[in-house]
N, CA, C and O of each residue as an XYZ file, in Angstrom:
796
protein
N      69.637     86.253     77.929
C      71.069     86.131     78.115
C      71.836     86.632     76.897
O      72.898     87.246     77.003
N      71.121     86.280     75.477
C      72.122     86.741     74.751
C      71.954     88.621     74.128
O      72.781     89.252     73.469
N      70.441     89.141     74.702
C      71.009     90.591     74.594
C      71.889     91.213     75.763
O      72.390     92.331     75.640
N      72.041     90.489     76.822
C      72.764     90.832     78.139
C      74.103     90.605     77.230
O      74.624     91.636     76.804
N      74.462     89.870     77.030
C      76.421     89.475     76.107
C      76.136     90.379     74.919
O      77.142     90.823     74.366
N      75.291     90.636     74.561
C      75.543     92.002     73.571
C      75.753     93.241     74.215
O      76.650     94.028     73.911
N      74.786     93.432     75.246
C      75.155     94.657     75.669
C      76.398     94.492     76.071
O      77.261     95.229     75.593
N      76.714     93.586     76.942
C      78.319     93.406     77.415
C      79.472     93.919     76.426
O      80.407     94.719     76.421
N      78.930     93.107     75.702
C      80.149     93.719     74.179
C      80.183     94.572     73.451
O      80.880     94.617     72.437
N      79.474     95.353     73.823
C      79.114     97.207     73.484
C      79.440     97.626     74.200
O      80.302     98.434     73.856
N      79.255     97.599     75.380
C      79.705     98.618     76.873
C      81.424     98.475     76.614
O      82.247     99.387     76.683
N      81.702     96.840     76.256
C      83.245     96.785     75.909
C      83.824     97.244     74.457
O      85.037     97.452     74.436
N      83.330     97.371     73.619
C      83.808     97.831     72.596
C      83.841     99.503     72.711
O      84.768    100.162     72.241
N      82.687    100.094     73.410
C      82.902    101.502     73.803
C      83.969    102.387     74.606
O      84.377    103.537     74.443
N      84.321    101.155     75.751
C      85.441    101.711     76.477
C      86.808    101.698     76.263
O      87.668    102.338     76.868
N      87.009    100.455     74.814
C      88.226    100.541     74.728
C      88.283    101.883     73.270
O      89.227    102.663     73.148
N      87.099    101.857     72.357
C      87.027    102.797     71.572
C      87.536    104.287     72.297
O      88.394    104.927     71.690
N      86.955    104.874     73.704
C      86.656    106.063     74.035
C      88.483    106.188     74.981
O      89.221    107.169     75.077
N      88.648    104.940     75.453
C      89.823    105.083     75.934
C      90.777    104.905     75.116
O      91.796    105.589     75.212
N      90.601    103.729     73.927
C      92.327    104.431     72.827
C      92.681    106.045     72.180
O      93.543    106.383     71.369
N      91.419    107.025     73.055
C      91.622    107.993     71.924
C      92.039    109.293     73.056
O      91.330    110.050     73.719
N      93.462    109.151     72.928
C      93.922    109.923     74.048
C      93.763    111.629     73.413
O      93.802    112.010     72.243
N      93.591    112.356     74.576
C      92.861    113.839     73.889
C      94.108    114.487     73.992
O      94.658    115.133     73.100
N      94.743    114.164     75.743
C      95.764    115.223     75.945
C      95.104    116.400     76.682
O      95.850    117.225     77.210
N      93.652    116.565     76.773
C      92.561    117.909     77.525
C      91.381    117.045     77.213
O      90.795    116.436     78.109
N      91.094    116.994     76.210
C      89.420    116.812     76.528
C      88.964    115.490     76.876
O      87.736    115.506     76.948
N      89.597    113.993     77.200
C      88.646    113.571     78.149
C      90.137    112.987     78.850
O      90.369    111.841     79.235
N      90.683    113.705     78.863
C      92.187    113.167     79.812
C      91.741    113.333     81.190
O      92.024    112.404     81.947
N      90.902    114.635     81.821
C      90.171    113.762     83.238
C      89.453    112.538     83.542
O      88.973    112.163     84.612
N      89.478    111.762     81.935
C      88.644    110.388     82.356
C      89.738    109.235     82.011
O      89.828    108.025     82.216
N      90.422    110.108     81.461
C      91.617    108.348     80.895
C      92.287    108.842     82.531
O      91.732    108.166     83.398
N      93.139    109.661     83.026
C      93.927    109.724     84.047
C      93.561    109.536     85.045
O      94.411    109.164     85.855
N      92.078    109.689     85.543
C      91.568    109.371     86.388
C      90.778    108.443     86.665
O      90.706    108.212     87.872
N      90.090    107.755     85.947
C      89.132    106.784     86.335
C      89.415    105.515     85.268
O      88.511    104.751     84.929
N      90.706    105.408     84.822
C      91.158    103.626     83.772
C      91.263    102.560     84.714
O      91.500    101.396     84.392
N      91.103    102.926     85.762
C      91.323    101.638     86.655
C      90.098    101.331     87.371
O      89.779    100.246     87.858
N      89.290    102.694     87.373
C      88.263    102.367     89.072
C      86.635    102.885     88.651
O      85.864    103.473     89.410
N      86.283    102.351     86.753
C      85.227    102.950     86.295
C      84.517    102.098     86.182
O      84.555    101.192     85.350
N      83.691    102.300     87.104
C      82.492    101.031     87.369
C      81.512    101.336     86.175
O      81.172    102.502     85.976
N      81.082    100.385     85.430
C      80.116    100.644     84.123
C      78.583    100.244     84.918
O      78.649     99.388     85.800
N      77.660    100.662     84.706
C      76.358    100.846     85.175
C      75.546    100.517     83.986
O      76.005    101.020     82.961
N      74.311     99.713     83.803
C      73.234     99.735     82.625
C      72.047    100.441     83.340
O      71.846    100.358     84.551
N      71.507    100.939     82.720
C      70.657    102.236     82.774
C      69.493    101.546     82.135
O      69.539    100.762     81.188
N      67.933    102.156     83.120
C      66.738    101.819     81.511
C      66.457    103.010     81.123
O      65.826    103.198     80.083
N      66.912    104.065     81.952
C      67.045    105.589     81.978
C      67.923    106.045     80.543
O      69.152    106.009     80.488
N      66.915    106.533     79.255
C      67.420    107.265     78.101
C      68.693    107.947     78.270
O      68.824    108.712     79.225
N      69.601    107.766     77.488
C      70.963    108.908     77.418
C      70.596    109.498     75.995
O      70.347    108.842     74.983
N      70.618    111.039     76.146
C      69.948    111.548     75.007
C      71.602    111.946     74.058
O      72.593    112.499     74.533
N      71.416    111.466     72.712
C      71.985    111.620     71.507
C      71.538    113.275     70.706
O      72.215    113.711     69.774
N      70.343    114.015     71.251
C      70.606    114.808     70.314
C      70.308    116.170     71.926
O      69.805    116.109     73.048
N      71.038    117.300     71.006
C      70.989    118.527     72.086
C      70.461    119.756     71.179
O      69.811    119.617     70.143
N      70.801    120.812     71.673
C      71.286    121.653     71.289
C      72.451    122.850     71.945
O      72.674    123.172     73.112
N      73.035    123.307     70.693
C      74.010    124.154     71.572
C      73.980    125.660     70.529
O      73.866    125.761     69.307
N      74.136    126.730     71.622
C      73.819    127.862     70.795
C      72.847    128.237     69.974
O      72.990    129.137     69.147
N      71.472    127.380     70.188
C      70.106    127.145     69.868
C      70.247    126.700     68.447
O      69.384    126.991     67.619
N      71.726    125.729     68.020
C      71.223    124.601     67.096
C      71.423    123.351     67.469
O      72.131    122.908     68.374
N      70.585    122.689     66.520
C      70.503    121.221     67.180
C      72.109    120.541     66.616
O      72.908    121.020     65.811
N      72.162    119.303     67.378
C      73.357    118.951     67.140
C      72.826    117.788     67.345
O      72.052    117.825     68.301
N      72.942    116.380     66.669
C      72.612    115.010     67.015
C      73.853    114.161     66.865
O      74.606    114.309     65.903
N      74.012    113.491     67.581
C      75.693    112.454     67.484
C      75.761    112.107     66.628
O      74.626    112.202     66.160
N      76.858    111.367     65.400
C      77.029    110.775     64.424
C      76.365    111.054     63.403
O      76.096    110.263     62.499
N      75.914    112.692     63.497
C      75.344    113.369     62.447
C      75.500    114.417     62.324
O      75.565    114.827     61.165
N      75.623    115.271     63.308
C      76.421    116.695     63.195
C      77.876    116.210     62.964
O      78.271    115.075     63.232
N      78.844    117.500     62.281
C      80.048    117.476     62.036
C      81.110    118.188     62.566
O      80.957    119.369     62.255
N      82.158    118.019     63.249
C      82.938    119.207     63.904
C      82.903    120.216     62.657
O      82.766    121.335     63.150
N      82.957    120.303     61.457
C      83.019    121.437     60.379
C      81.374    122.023     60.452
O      80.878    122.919     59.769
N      80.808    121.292     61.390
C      79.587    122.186     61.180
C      79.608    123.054     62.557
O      79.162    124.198     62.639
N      80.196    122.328     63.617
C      80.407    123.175     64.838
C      81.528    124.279     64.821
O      81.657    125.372     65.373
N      82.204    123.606     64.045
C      82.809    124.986     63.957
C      82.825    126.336     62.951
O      83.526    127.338     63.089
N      81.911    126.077     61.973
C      81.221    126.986     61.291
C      79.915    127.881     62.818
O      79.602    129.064     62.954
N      79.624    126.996     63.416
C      78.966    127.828     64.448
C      79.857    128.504     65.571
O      79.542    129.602     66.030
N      80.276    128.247     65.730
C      81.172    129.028     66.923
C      82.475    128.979     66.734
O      83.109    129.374     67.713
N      83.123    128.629     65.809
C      84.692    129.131     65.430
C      85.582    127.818     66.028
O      85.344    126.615     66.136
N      86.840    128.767     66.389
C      87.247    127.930     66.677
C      88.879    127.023     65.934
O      89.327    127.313     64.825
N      89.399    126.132     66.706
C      90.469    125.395     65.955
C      90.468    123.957     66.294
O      90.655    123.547     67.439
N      90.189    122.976     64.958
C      90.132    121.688     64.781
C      91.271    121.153     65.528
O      92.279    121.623     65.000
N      91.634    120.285     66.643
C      92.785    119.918     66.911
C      92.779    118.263     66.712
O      91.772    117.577     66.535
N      94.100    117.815     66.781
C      93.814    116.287     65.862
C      94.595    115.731     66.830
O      95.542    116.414     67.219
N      94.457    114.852     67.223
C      96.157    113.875     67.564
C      96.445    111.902     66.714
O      97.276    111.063     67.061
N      95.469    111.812     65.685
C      95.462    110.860     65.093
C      94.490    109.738     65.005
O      94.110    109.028     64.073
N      94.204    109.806     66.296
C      93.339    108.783     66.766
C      91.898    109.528     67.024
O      90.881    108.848     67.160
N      91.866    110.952     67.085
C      90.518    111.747     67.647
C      91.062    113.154     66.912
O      92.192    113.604     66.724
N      89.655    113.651     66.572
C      89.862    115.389     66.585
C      88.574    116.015     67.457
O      87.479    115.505     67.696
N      89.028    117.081     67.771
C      87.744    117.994     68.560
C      88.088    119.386     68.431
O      89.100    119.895     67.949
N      87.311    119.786     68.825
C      87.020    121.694     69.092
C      86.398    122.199     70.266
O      85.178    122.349     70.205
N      87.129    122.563     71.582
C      86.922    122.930     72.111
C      86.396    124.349     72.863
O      86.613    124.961     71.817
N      85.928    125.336     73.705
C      85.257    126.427     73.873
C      85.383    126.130     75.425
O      85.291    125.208     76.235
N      85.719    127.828     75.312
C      85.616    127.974     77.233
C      84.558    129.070     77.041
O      84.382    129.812     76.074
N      83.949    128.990     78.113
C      82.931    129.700     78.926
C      83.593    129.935     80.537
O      83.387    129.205     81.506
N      84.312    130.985     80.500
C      85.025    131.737     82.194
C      83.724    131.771     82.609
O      83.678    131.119     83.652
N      82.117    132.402     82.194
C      81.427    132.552     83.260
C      80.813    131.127     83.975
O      80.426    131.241     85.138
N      80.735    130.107     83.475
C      80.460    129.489     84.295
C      81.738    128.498     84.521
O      81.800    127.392     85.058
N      82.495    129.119     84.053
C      83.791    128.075     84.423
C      83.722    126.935     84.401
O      83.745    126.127     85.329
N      83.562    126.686     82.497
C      83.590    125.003     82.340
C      84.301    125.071     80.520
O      84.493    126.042     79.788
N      84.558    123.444     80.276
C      85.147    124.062     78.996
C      84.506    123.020     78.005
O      84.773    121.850     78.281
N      83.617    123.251     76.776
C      82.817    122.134     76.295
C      83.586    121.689     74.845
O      83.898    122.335     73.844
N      83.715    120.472     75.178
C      84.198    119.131     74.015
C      83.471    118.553     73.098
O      82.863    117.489     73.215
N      83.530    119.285     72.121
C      83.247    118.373     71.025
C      83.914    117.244     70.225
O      84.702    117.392     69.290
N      83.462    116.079     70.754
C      84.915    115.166     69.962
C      84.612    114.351     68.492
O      83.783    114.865     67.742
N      85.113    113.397     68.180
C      84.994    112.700     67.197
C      86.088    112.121     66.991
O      87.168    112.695     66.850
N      85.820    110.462     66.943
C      86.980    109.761     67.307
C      86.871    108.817     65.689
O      85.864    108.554     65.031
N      88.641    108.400     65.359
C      89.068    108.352     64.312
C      88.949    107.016     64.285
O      89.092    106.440     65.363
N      88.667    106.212     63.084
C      88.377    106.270     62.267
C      87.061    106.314     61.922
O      86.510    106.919     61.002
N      86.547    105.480     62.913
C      84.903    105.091     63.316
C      84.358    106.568     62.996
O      83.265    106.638     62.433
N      84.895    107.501     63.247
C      83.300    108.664     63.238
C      83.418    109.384     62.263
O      82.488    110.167     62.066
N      84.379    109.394     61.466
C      84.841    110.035     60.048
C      84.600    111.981     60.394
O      84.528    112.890     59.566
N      84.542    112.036     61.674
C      84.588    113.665     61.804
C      83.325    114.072     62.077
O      83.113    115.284     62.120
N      82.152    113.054     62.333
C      81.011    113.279     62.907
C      81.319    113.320     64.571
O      82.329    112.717     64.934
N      80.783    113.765     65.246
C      80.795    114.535     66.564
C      79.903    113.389     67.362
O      78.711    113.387     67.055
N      80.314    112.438     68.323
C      80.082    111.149     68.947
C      80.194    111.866     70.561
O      79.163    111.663     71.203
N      81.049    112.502     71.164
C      81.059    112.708     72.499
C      81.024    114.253     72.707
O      81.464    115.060     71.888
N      80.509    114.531     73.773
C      80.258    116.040     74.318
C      80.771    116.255     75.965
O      80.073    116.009     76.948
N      82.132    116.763     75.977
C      82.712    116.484     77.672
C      82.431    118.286     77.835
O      82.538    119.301     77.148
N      82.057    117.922     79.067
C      81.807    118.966     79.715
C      82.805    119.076     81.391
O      82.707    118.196     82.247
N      83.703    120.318     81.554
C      84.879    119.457     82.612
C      85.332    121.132     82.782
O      85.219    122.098     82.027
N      85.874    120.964     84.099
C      85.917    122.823     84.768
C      87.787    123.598     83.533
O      88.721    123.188     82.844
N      87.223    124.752     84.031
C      87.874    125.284     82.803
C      89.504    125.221     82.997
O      90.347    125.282     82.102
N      89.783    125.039     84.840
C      91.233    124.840     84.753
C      91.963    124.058     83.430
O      91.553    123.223     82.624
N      92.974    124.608     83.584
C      94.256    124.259     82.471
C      93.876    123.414     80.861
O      94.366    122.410     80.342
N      92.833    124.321     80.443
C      92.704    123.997     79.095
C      92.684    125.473     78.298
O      91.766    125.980     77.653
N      93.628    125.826     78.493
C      94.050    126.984     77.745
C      94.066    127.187     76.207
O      93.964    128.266     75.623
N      94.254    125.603     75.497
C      93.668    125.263     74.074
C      92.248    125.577     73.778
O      91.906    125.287     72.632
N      91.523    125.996     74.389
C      89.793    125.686     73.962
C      89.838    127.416     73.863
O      90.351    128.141     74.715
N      89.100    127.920     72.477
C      88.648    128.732     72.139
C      87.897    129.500     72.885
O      87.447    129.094     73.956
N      87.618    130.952     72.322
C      86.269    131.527     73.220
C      85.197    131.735     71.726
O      85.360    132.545     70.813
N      84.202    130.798     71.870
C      83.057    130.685     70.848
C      82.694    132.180     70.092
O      82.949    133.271     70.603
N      82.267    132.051     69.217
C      82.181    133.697     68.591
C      80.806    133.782     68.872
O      80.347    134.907     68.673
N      79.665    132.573     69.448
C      78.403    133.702     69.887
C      78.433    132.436     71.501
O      79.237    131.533     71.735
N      77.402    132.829     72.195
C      77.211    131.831     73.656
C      77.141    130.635     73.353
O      76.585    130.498     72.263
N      77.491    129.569     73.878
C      77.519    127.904     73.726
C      76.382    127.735     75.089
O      76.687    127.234     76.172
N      75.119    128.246     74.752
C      74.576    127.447     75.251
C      73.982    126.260     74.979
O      73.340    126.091     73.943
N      74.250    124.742     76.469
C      73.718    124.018     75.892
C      72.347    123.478     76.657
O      72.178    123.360     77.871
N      71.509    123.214     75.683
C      69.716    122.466     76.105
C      69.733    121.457     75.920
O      70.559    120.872     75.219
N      68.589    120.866     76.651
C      67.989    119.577     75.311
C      68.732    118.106     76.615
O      68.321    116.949     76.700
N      69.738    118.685     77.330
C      70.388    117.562     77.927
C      69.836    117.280     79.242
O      70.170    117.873     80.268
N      68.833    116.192     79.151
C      67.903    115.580     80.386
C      68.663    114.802     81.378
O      68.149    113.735     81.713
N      70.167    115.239     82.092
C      70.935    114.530     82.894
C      71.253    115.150     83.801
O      71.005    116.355     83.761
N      71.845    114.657     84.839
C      72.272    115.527     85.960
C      73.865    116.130     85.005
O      74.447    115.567     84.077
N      74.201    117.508     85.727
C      75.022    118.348     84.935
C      76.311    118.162     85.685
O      76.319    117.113     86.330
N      77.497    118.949     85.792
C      78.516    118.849     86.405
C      77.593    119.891     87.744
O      76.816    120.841     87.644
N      78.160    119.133     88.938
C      77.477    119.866     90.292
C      76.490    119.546     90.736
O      75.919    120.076     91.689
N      76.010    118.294     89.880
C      74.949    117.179     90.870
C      75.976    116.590     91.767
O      77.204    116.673     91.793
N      74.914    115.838     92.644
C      75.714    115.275     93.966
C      74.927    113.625     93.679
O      73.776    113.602     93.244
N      75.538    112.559     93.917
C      75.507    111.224     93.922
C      74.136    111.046     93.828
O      73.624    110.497     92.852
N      73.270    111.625     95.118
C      72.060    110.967     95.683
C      71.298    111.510     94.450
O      70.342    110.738     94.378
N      71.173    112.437     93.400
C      70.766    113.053     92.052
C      71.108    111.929     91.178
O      70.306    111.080     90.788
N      72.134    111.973     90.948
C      72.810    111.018     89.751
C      71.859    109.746     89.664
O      70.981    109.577     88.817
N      72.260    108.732     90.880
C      71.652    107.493     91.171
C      70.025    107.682     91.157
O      69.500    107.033     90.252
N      69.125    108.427     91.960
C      68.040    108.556     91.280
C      67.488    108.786     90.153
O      66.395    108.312     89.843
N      68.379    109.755     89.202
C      67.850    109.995     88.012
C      68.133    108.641     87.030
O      67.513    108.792     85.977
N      68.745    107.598     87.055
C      69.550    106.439     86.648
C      68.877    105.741     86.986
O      68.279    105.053     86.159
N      68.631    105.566     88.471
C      68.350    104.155     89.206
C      69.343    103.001     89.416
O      69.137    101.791     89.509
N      70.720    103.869     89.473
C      71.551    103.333     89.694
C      72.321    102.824     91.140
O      71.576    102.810     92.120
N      73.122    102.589     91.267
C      73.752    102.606     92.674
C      75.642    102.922     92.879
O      76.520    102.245     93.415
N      75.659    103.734     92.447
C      76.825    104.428     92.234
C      77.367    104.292     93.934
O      76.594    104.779     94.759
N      78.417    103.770     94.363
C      78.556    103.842     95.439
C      79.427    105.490     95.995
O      80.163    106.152     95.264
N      79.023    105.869     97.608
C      79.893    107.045     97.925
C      81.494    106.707     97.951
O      82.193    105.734     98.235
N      81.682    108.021     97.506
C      83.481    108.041     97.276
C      83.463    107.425     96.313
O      84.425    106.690     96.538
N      83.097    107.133     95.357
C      83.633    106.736     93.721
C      84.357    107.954     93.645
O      84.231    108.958     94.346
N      85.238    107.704     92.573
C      85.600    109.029     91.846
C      85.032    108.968     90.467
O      84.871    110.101     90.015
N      84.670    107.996     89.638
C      84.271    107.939     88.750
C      83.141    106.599     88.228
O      83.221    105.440     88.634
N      82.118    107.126     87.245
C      81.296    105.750     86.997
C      80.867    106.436     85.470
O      80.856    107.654     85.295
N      80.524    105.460     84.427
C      80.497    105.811     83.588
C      78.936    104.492     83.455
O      78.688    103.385     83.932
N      78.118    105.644     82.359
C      76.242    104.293     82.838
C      76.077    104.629     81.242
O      76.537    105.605     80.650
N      75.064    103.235     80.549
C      75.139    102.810     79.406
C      73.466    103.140     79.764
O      72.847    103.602     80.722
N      73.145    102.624     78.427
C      71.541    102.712     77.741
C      71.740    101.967     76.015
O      72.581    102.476     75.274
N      71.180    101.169     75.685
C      71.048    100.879     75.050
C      69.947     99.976     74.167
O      69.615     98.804     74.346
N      69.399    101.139     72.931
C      68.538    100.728     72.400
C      68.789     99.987     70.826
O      69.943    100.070     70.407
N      67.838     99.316     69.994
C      67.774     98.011     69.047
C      66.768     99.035     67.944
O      65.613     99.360     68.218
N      67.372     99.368     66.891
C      66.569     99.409     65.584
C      66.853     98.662     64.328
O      67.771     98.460     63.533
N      66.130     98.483     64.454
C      66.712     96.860     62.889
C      67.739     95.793     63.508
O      67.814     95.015     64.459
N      68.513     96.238     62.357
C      69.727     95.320     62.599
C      70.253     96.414     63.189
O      70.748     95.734     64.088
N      70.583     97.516     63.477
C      71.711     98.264     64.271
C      71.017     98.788     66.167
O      69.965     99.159     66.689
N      72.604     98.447     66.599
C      72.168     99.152     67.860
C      72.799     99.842     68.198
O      73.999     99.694     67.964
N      72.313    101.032     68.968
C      73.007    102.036     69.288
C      72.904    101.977     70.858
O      71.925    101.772     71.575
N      74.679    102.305     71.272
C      75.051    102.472     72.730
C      75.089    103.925     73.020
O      75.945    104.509     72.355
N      74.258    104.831     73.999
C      75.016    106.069     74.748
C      75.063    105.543     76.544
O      74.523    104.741     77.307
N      76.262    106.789     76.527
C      77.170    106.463     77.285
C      77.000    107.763     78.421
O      76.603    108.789     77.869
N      77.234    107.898     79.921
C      77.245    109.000     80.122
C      78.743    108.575     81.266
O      78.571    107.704     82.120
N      79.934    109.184     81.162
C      80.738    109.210     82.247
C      80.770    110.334     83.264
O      80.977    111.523     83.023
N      80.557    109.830     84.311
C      81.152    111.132     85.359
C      82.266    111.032     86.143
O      82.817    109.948     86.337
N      82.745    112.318     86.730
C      83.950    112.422     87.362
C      83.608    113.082     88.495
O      82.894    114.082     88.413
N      84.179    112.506     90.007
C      83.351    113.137     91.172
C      84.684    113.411     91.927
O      85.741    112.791     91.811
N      84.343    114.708     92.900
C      84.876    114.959     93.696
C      84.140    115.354     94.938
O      83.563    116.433     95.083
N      84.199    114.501     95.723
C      83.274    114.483     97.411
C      82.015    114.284     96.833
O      81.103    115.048     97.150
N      81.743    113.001     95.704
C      80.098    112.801     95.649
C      79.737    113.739     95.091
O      78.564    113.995     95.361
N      80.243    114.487     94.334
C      79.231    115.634     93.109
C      80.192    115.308     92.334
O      81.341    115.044     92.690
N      79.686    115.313     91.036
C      80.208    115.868     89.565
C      80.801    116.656     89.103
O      80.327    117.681     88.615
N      82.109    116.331     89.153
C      82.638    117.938     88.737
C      83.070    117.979     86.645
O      83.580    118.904     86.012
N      82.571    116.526     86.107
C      83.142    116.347     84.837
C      82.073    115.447     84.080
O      81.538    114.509     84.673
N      81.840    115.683     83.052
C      80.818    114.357     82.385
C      81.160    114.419     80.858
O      81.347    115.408     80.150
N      81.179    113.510     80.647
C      80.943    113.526     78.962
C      80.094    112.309     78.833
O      80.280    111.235     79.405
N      78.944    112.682     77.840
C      78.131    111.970     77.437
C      78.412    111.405     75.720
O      78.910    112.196     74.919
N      78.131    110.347     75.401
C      78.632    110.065     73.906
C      77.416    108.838     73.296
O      76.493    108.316     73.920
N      77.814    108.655     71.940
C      76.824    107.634     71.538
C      77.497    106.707     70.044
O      77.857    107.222     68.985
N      77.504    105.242     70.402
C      77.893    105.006     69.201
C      77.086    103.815     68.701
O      76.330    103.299     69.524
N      77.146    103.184     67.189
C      76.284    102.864     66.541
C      77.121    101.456     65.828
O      78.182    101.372     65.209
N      76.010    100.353     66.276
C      76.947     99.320     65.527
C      75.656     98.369     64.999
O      74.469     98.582     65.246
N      76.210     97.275     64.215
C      75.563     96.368     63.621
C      75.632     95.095     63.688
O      74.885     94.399     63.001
């Protein structure tokens, strides 16, 4: 019972962390759309913290937006509470978020939204490919019956949104990742995955 009220109070300290940090584009499909109707899910299913993008590695709360954007360019945007650097990719028509939320991440890179390229006209075009690996999840353009199996969750049909936890214990610190999605007709059309670290 009492790692169940911990996790509880991580899953809650995460959502109000990820939701005070209004982007304005990069996870404004998840504050505008899903603050009311985001069912939280616990997972025994890993949410992976480290990737790669543009065949370097990038690990949460250890890579730096000044290091991402030494890789692919780019412009730091701030609004007080969060900064990120965003990148469009027209060919597959999506636009990838690098965030890092203020004060907690001191400019280390905590969330990665991935969300279609309409009306983010702010996000850069990377100076080499943003490809990204390494990410063992269903992508934007899975469909429910994917999601929930790969989870073992039960995401119900017609959600528009569910956001699923994982959380593992080293020492004294534990670390929460997070994966949100955003659906339209039961597929994914938005996700950002994130990870944060407490004691």
């Amino acid at each position: 019972m009492k790692q169940r009220l911990k996790f509880v109070g991580l899953a809650a300290l995460w959502c109000s962390f990820t939701q005070g940090a209004m982007l304005t584009g990069a996870n404004a499909w998840f504050e505008a759309e899903c603050a009311g109707e985001n069912g939280q899910l616990e997972t025994g299913e890993p949410v992976p913290g480290v990737f790669t993008a543009g065949g370097s590695r990038v690990e949460f709360e250890e890579t730096t937006l000044d290091d991402i954007q030494r890789l692919f360019g780019g412009t730091l945007q701030d609004n007080g509470e969060s900064r990120w650097v965003c990148y469009q990719d027209k060919h597959e028509n999506r636009a990838y978020w690098f965030i890092s939320y203020l004060p907690m991440q001191h400019g280390r890179v905590s969330s990665l939204g991935i969300t279609p390229l309409a009306n983010h006209n702010l996000c850069g075009q990377p100076v080499k490919p943003l490809h990204i690996t390494g990410v063992t999840l269903p992508a934007p353009g899975a469909d429910l019956t994917a999601i929930n199996h790969h989870f073992q969750t039960a995401i119900k049909p017609g959600s528009s949104c569910a956001t699923i936890f994982h959380s593992r214990e080293a020492g004294q610190f534990t670390t929460l990742n997070s994966v949100s999605y955003r659906f339209e007709h039961d597929h994914a059309v938005s996700v950002m995955f994130s990870q944060v670290t407490t004691n």
